[in-house]
C-alpha positions as CSV (number, residue, x, y, z in Angstrom):
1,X,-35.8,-52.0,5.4
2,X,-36.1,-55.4,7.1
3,X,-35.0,-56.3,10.5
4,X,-33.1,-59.2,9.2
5,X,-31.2,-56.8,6.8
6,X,-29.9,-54.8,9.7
7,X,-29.1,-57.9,11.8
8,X,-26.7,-59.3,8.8
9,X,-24.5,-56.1,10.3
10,X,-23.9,-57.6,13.8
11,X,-21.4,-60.6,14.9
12,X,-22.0,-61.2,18.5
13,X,-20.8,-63.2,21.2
14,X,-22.7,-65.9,23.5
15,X,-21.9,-67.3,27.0
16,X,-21.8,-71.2,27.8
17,X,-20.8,-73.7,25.3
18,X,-24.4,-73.9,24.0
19,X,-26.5,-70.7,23.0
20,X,-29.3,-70.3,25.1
21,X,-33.0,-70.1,24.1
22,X,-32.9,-66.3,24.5
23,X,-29.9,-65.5,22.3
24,X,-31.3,-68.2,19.4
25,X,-34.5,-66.1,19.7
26,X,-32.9,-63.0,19.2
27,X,-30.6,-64.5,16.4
28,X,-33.2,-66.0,14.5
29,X,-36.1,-62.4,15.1
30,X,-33.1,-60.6,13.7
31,X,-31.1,-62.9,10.8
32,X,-28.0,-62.3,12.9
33,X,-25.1,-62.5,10.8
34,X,-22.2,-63.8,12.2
35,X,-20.9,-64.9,15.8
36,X,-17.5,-65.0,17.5
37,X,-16.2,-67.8,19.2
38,X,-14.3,-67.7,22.9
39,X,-12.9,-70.5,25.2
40,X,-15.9,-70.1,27.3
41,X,-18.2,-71.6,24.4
42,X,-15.3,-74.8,24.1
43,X,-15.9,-76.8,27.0
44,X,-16.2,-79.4,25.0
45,X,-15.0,-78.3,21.5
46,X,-16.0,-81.5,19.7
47,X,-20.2,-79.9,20.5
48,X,-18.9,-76.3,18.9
49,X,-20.4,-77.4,15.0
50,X,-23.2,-78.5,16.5
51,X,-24.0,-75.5,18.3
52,X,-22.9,-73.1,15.2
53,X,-25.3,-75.0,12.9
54,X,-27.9,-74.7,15.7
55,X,-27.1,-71.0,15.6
56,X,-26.9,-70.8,11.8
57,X,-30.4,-72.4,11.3
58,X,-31.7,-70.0,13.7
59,X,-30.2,-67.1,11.7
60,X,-31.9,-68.4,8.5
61,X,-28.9,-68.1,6.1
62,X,-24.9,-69.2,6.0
63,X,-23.3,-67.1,9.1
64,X,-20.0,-66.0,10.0
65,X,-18.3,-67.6,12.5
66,X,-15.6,-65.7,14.0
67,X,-12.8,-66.4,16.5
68,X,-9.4,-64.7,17.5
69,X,-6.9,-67.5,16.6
70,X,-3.8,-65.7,16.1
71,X,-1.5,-68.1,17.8
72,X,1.4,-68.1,21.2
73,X,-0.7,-65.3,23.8
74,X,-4.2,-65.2,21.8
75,X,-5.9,-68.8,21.6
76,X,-9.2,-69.4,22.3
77,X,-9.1,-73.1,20.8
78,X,-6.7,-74.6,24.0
79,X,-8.5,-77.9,24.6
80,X,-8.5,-80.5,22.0
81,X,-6.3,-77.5,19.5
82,X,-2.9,-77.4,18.6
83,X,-0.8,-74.6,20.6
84,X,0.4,-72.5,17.4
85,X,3.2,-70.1,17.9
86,X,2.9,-66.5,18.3
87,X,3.5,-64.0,15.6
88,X,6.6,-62.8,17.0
89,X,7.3,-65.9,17.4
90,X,6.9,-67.1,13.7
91,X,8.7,-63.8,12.7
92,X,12.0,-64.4,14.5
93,X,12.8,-68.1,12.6
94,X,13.1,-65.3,9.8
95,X,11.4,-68.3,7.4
96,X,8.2,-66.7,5.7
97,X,7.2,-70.2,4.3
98,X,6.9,-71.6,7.5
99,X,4.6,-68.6,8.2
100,X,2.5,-69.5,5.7
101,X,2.5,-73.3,6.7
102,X,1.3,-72.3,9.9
103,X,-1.7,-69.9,9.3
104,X,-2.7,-72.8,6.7
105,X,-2.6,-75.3,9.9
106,X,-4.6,-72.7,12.1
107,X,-7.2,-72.8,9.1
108,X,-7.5,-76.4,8.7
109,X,-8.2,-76.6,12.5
110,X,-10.9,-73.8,12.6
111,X,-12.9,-75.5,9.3
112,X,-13.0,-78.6,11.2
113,X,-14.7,-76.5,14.4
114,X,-17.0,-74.9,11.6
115,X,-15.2,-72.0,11.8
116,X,-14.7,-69.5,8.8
117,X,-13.6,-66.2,9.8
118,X,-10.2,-65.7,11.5
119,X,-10.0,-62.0,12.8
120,X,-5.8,-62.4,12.3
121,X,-3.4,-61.3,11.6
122,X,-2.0,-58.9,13.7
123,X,-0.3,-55.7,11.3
124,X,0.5,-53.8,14.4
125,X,4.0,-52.8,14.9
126,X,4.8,-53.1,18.1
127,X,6.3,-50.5,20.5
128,X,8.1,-52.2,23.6
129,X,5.9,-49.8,26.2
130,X,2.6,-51.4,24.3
131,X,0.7,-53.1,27.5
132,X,-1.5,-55.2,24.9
133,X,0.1,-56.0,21.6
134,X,3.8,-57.8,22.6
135,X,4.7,-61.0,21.0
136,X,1.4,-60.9,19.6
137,X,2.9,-58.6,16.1
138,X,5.5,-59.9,14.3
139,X,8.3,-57.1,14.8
140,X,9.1,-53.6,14.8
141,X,9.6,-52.8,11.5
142,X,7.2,-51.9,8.2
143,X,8.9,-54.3,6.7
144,X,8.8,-57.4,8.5
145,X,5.0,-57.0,9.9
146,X,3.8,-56.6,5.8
147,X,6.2,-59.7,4.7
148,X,4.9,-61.9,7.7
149,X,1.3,-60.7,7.5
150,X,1.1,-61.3,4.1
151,X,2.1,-64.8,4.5
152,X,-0.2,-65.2,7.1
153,X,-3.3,-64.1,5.1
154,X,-1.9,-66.7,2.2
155,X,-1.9,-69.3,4.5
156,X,-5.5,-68.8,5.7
157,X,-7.0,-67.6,2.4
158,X,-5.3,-71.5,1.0
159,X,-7.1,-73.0,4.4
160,X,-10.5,-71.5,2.8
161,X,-10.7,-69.3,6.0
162,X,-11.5,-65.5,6.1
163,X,-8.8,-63.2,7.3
164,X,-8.7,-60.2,8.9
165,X,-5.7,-57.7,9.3
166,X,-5.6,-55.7,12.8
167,X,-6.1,-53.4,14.1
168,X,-6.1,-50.7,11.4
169,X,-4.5,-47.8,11.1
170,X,-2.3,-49.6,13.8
171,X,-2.1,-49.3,17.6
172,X,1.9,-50.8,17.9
173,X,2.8,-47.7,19.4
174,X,-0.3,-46.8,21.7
175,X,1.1,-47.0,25.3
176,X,-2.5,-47.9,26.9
177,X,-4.7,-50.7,26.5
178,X,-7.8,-50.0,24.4
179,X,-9.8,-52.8,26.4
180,X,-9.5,-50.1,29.3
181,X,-9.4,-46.5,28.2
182,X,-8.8,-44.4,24.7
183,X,-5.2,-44.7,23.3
184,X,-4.1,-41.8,21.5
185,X,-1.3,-41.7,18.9
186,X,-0.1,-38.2,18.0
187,X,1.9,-38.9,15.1
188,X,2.0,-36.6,11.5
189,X,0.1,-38.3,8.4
190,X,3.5,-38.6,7.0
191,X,4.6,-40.6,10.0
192,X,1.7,-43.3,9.9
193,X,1.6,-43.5,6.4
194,X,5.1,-44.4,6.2
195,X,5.1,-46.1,9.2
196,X,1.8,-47.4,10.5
197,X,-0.4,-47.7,7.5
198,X,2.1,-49.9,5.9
199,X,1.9,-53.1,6.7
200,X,-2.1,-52.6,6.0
201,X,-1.9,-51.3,2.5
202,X,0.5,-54.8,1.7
203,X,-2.3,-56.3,2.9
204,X,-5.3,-54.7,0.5
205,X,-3.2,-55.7,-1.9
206,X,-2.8,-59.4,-1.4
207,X,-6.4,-59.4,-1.1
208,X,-7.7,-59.8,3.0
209,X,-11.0,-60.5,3.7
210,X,-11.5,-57.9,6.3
211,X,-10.0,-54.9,8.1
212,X,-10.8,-54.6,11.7
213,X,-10.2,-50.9,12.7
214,X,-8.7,-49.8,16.4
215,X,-10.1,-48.1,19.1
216,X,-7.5,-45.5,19.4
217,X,-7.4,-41.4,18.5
218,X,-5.1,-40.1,16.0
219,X,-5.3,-36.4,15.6
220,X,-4.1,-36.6,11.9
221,X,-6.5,-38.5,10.7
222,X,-9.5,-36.9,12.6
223,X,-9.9,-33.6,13.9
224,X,-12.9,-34.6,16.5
225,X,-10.8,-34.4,19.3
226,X,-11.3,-38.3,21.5
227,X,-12.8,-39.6,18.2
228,X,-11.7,-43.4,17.8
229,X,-11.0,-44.5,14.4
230,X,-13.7,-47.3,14.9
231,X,-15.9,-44.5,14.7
232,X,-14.2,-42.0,12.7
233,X,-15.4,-41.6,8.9
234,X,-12.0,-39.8,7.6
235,X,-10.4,-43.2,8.7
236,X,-13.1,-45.6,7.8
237,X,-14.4,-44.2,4.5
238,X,-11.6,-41.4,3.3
239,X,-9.3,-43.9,4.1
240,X,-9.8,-47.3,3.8
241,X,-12.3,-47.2,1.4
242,X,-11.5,-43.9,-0.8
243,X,-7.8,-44.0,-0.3
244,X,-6.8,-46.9,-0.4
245,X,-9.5,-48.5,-2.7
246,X,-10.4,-51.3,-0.4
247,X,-13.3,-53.3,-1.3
248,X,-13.5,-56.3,1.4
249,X,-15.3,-56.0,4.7
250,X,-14.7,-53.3,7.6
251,X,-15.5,-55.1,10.8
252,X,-15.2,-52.7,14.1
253,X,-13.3,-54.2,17.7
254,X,-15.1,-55.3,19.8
255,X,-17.8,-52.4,21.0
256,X,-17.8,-53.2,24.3
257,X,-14.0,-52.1,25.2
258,X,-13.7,-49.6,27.5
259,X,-12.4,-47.1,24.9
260,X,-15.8,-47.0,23.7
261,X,-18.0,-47.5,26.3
262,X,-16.4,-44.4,28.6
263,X,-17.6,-42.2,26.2
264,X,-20.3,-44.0,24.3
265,X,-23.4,-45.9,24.9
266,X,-22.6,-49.3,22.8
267,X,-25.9,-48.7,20.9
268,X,-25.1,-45.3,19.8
269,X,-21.4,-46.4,19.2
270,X,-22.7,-48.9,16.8
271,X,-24.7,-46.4,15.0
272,X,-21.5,-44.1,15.1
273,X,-19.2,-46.6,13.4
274,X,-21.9,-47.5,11.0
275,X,-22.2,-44.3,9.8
276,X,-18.3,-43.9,9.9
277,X,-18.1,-47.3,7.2
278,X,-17.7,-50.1,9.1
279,X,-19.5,-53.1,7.7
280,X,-20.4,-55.4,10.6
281,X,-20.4,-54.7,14.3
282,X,-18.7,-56.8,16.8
283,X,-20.0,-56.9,20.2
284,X,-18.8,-60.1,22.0
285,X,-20.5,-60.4,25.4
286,X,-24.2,-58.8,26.1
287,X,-27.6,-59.9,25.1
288,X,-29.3,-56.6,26.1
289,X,-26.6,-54.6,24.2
290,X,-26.7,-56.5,21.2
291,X,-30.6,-56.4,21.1
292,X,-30.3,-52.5,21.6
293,X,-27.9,-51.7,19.2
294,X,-29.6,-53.7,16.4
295,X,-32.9,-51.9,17.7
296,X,-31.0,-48.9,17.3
297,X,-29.7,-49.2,14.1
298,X,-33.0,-50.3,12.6
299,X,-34.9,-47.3,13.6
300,X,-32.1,-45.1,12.3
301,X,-32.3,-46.8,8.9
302,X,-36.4,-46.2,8.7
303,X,-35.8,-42.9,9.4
304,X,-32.6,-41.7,7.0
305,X,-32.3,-42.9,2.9
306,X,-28.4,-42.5,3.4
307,X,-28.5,-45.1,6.3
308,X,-30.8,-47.0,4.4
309,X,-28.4,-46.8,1.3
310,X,-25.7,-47.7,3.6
311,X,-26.8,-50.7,4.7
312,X,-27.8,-51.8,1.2
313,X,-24.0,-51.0,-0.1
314,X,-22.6,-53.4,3.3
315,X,-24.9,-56.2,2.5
316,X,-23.5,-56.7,-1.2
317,X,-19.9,-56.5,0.4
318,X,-21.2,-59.5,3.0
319,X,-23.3,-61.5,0.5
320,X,-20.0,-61.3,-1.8
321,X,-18.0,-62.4,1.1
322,X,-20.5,-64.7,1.8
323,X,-20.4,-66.7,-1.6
324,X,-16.3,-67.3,-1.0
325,X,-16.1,-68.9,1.8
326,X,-16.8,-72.5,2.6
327,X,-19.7,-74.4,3.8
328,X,-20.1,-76.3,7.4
329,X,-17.5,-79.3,7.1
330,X,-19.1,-82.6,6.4
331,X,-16.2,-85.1,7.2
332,X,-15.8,-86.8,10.6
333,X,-14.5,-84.9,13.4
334,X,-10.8,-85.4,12.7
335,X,-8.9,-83.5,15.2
336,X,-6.5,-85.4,16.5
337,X,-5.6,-86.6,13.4
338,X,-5.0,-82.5,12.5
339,X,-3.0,-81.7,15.9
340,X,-1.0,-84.9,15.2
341,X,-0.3,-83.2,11.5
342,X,0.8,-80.2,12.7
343,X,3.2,-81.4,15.7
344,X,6.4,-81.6,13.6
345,X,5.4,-77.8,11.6
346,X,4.8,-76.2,15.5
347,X,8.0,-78.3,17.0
348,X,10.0,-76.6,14.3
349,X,9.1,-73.5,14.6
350,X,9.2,-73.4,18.2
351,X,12.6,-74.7,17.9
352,X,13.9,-72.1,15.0
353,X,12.4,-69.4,17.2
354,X,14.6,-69.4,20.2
355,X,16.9,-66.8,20.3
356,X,20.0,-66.1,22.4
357,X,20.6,-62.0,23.3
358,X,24.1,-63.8,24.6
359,X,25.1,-67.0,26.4
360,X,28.1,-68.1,29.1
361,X,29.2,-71.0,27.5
362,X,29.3,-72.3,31.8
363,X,25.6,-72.1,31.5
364,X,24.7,-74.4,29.0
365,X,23.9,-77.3,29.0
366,X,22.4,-76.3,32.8
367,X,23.3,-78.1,35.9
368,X,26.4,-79.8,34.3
369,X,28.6,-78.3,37.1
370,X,25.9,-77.8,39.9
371,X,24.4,-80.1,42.0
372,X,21.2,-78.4,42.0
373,X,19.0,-76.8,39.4
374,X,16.2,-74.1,40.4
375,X,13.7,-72.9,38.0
376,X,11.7,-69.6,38.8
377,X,8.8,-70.1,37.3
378,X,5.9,-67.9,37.2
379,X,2.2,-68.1,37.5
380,X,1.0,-67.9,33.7
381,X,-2.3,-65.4,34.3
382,X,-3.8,-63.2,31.8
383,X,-2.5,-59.5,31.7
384,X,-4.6,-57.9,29.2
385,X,-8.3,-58.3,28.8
386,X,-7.9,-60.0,25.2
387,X,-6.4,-63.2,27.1
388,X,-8.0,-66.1,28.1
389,X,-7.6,-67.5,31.7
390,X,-4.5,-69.8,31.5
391,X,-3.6,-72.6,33.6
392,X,-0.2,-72.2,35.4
393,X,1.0,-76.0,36.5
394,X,1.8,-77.0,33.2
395,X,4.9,-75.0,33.7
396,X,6.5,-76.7,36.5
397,X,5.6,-80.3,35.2
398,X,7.4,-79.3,32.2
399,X,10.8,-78.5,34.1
400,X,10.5,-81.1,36.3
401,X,10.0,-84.2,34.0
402,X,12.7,-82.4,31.7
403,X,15.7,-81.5,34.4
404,X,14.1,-84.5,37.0
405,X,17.1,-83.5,39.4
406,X,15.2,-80.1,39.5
407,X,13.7,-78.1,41.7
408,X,10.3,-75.2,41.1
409,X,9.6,-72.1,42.6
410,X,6.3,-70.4,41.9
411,X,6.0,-66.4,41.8
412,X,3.3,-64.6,41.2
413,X,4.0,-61.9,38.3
414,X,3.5,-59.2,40.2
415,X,5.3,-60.0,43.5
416,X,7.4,-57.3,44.5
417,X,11.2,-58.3,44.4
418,X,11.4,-59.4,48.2
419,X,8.4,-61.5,48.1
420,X,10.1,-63.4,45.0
421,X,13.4,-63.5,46.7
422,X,12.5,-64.9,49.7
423,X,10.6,-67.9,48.0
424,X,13.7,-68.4,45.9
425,X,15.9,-68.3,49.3
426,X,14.6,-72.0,50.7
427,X,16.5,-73.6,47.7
428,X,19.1,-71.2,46.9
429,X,22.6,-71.8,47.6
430,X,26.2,-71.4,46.5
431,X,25.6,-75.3,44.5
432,X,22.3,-74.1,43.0
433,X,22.5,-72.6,39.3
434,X,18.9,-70.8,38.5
435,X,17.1,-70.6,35.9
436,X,14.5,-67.4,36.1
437,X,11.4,-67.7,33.2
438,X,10.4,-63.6,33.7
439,X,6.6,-62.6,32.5
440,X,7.0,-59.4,31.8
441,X,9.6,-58.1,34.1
442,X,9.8,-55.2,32.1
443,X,6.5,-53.8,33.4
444,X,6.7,-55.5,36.9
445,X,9.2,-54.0,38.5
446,X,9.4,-56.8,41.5
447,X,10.7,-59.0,38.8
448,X,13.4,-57.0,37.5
449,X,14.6,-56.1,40.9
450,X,14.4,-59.8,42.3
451,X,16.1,-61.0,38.8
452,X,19.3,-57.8,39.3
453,X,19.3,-59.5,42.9
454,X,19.6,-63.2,42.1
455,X,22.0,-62.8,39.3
456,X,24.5,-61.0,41.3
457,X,27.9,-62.4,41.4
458,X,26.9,-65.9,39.1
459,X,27.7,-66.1,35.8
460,X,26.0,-69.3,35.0
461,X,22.1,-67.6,36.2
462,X,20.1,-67.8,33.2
463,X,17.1,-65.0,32.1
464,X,14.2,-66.7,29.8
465,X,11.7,-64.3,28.8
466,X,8.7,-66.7,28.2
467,X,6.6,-63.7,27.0
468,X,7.5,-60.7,25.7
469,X,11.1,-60.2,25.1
470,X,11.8,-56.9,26.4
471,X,12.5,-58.0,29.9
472,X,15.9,-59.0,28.7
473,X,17.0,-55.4,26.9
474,X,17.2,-54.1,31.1
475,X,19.3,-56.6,32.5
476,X,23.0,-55.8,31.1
477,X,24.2,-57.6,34.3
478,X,22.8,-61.3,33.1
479,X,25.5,-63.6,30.7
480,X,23.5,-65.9,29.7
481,X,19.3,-64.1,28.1
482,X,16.9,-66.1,26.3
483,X,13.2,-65.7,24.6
484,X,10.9,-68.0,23.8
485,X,8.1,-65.5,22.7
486,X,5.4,-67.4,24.6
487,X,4.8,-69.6,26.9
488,X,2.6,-72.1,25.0
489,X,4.1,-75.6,25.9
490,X,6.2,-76.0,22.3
491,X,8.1,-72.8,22.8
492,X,8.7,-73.9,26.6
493,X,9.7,-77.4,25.5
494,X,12.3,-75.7,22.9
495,X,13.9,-73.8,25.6
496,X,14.8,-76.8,27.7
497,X,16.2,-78.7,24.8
498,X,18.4,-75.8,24.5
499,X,19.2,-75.8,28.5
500,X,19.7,-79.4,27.9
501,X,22.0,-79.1,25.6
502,X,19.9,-81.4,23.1
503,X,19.5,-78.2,20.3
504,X,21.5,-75.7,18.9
505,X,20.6,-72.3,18.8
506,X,20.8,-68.6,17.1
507,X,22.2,-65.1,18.4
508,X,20.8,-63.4,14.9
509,X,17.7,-62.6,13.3
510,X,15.8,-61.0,16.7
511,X,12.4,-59.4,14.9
512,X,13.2,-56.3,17.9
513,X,16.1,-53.9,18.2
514,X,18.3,-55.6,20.7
């Protein structure tokens, strides 16, 4: 057993938009097989092929080169990429073509980064108490998450780019963040394969690329109590593999989530999910713990025949993978030629997407009786740990050039309800008709509080939810309750058009149980 052989198991993350000399030494000592991308390595995105062929030479051998481009809350690709709608998003035009067109679209941009592996699309179904999943699945049902996902691996398989349904046996309904601490789901086998499990076995059969398992307990499945399914062999192997007859790749989350490493070392976790069936091992940040879990894992497979046999059975799963998927691009860099492509596909889907809970027809189209118009907007941060940073004056600039007469208030998210009132108070007055864009109000309380305030006693006060929709299911009081599903500039630039009375929109077809 070879040192390169074990280090085809690992896809690992670098800092800085260029890999340093350490991390190219330890790629090439160990034949690292694949890395995964973030916005911290596109600084300047037009360098990223450069620096994945630098990487791939140093490897020795064609790489995989991973990123999480699911679309609306997860994009790491923000400059010089087009903003691509989120899943939920996508789901609620109720259009499954357009689906596909869009996951074809997200693959043409990624193979002109030289990128071939797309760990999308999300098959959770998603729970409204989920902290980390949201607008990021495409509903609440079996149904619709398997007819969307499906799409969306058609789409990227036609693109020529690996997909990757997540994050099995689906974490919709965990009520903790696995980036933090250890979900657990309690529910019978009946329940998740009914339920759950769904969604994933539509998915084996229309042939994805790669599973990624979840971070999360489930007591049906595996009796070790606290036992993650990334590192649980009746999920990886009885399941997936046995089961369900799954022959693509197993790829673990990322290794270096808190569910794992409050139990686990990250070294012995690797070993732990290699043993359970997983094929590669993520681990997106640290040198030092990649370099000790391959260390790890190579001393393990000197040592035991099974590993050793193991490793053997995971390379012919990558090398078959391997052959399937496209070389490094060797056209021009075209992207703006791509974004400007795909601006008519994202405009219509942003547009198809807005949905109405209910409306006052004295709302809309806003400020027609008022002299004034004030937007509450908040400040777009990141929430859970799978985000990137975001920038937050977009948001105004968008309102402002749109409704010029206009004024903005800025809240921060999580601003209890006095703070936000009394920033809304300098502009508010019986002429002034507000417009609230909530972030989550469904969690932070100050929100909702502020928002029952404000709306008191005005029936033309409108309620956007420009992330998740849930904040609108709590405030019966409002007439007029919107949802974007993100707050990427195309769904943003949707909603106004509808404010403005410039698009029609839709009361049907909500991918949640309103």
């Amino acid at each position: 057993m070879h040192k390169k052989q074990i280090g085809e198991l690992f896809v690992v993350g670098y800092h800085g938009e260029a890999p340093s000399y350490d991390f190219l030494s330890f790629v090439e000592e160990w034949g690292i097989g694949g890395v995964i991308v973030f916005a911290r390595n596109l600084e300047n995105p037009e360098n990223l092929r450069k620096n994945l062929k630098i990487i791939e030479e140093a490897s020795g051998k064609e790489i995989f080169t991973a990123i999480d481009q699911e679309g609306g809350l997860v994009l790491r690709i923000l400059n010089n990429g087009s903003l691509f709608p989120s899943a939920m998003g996508i789901s609620a035009t109720g259009d499954l073509q357009l689906c596909e067109d869009i996951y074809f679209a997200i693959g043409n941009e990624m193979q002109n980064f030289g990128l071939n592996f797309n760990l999308a699309p999300v098959l959770d179904i998603n729970h409204k108490d989920n902290p980390g999943i949201g607008a990021r699945s495409f509903g609440e049902t079996p149904e619709t998450v398997a007819n969307f996902g499906v799409r969306a691996i058609k789409g990227l398989k036609k693109s020529g780019v690996m997909s990757c349904a997540k994050h099995f046996p689906g974490k919709g309904h965990a009520q903790v963040d696995s980036h933090l601490t250890l979900p657990i789901i309690p529910y019978s086998v009946e329940r998740l394969e009914s339920f759950e499990l769904f969604p994933f076995i539509k998915a084996i059969e229309s042939g994805v690329d790669a599973i990624m398992t979840s971070h999360v307990f489930f007591p049906a499945f595996e009796p070790c109590a606290n036992l993650p399914a990334t590192l649980s062999k009746n999920v990886l192997t009885n399941l997936i593999r046995n089961k369900y007859n799954y022959e693509g790749l197993i790829i673990t989350d990322d290794l270096e989530m808190g569910a794992i490493t409050e139990r686990y070392g990250i070294a012995n976790a690797s070993e732990l999910a290699f043993d359970a069936g997983a094929d590669l091992l993520l681990i997106c940040h640290t040198l030092t713990e990649q370099r000790l879990a391959a260390e790890n894992l190579y001393k393990k497979a000197q040592n035991s025949k099974e590993t050793s046999n193991r490793v053997i059975a995971s390379l012919q799963r990558i090398e078959k993978m391997r052959t399937m998927i496209g070389t490094f691009p060797k056209t021009s860099f075209r992207q703006a030629e791509l974004i400007d492509k795909h601006r008519d596909l994202i405009e219509t889907v942003s547009e198809k997407s807005i949905k109405f809970l209910r409306y006052e027809k004295s709302a809309i189209p806003a400020g027609k009786d008022k002299k004034h118009l004030l937007f509450v907007l908040p400040m777009i941060s990141a929430l859970v740990k799978v985000e990137e940073e975001h920038e937050s004056a977009g948001l105004a600039k968008l309102c402002s050039d749109f409704f010029t007469h206009s004024k903005q208030v800025i809240y921060n998210p999580t601003w209890s309800s006095r703070e936000i009132i009394n920033a809304v108070s300098v502009f508010n007055n019986s002429e002034t008709q507000i417009i609230f864009f909530s972030y989550n109000s469904h969690i932070f309380r100050g929100q909702s509080e502020a928002i029952k305030t404000l709306s008191e006693g005005r029936d033309d006060f409108i309620l956007a939810a420009i992330r998740n929709p849930y904040d609108l299911l709590e405030q019966q009081q409002v007439r007029t309750l919107a949802a974007t599903f993100g707050f990427r500039t195309p769904a943003i630039l949707a909603l106004l058009r509808v404010l403005a009375g410039e698009k029609s929109f839709s009361c049907d077809g909500w991918p949640i149980r309103v």
